[in-house]
RODO-2510 file (C-alpha; in nm, 4 decimals, decimal comma):
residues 85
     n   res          X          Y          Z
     1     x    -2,0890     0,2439     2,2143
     2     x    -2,4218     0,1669     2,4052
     3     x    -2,6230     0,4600     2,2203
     4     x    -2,5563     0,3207     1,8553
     5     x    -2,8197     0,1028     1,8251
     6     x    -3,1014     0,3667     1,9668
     7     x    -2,9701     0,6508     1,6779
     8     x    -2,9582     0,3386     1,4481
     9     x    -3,3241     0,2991     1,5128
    10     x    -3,3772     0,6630     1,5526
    11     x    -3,2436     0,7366     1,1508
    12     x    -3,4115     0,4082     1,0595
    13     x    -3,7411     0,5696     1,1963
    14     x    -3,7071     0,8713     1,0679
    15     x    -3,6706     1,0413     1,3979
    16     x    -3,3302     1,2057     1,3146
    17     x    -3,2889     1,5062     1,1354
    18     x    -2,9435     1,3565     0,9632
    19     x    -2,8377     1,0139     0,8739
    20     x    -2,4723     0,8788     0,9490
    21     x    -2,3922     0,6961     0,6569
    22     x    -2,0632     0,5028     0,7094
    23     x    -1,8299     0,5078     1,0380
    24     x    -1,4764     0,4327     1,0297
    25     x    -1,2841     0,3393     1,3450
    26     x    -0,8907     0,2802     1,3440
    27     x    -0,9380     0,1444     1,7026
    28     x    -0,7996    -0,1781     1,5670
    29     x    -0,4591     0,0152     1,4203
    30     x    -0,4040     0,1300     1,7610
    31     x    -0,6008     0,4894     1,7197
    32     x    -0,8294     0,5556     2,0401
    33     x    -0,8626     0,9039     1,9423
    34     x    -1,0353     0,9064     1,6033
    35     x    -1,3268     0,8175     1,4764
    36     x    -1,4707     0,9246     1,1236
    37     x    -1,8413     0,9722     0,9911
    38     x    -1,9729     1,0437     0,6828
    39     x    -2,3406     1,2010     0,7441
    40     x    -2,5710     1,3343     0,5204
    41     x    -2,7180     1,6670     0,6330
    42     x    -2,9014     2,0193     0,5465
    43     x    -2,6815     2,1499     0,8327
    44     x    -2,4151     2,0890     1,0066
    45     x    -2,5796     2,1828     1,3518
    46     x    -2,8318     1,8502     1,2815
    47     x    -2,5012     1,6312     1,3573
    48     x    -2,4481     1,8130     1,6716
    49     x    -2,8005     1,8143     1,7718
    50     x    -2,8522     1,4196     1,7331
    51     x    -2,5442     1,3683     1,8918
    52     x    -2,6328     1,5844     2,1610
    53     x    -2,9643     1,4124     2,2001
    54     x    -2,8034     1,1232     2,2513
    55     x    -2,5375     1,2268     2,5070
    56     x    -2,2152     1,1670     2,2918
    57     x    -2,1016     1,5290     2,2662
    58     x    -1,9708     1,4286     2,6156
    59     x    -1,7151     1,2224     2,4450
    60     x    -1,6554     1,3560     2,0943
    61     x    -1,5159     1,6759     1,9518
    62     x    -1,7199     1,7705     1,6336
    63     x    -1,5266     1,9083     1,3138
    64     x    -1,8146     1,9070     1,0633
    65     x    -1,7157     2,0205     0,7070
    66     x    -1,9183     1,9946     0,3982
    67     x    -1,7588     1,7777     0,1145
    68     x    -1,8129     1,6447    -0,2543
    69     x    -1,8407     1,2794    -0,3674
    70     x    -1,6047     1,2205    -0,6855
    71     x    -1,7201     0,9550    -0,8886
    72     x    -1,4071     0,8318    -1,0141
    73     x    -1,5298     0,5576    -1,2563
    74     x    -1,7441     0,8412    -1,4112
    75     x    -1,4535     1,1024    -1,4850
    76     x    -1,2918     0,7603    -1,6016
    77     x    -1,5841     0,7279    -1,8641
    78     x    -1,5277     1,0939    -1,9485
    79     x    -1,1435     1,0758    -2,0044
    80     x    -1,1266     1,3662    -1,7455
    81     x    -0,7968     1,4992    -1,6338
    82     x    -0,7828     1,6477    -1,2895
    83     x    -0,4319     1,8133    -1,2280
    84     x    -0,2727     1,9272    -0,9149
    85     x    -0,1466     2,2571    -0,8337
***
């Protein structure tokens, strides 16, 4: 992707209003379809908007959803028991 290293510099300069944290890519396994971020964020329109600023909208299809981190060697510290439903 020629415009990663220009929103690499971009978050690095503080010039973004979001930061992509990790990218995973299953190009390797075959997957040309897929590609997963993990971005930190006050709003899910700042993805879109860097993206945008950057031209890659032209290419992805955005599915933004807010999540929570689970420490699991914390609950492990806390003997907590998570069950399904």
């Amino acid at each position: 992707m020629k415009a990663a290293p220009n929103i690499a510099q971009a978050m690095a300069a503080g010039k973004s209003p979001c930061t992509c944290l990790k990218i995973w890519s299953p190009l390797a396994y075959g997957r040309e379809d897929y590609l997963f971020s993990l971005w930190e964020a006050d709003f899910p329109q700042d993805i879109e908007a860097t993206l945008e600023s950057f031209g890659l909208m032209n290419y992805f299809t955005l599915d933004c959803m807010r999540v929570d981190e689970i420490d699991w060697a914390k609950l492990a510290r806390k003997k907590v028991l998570i069950t399904a439903r």
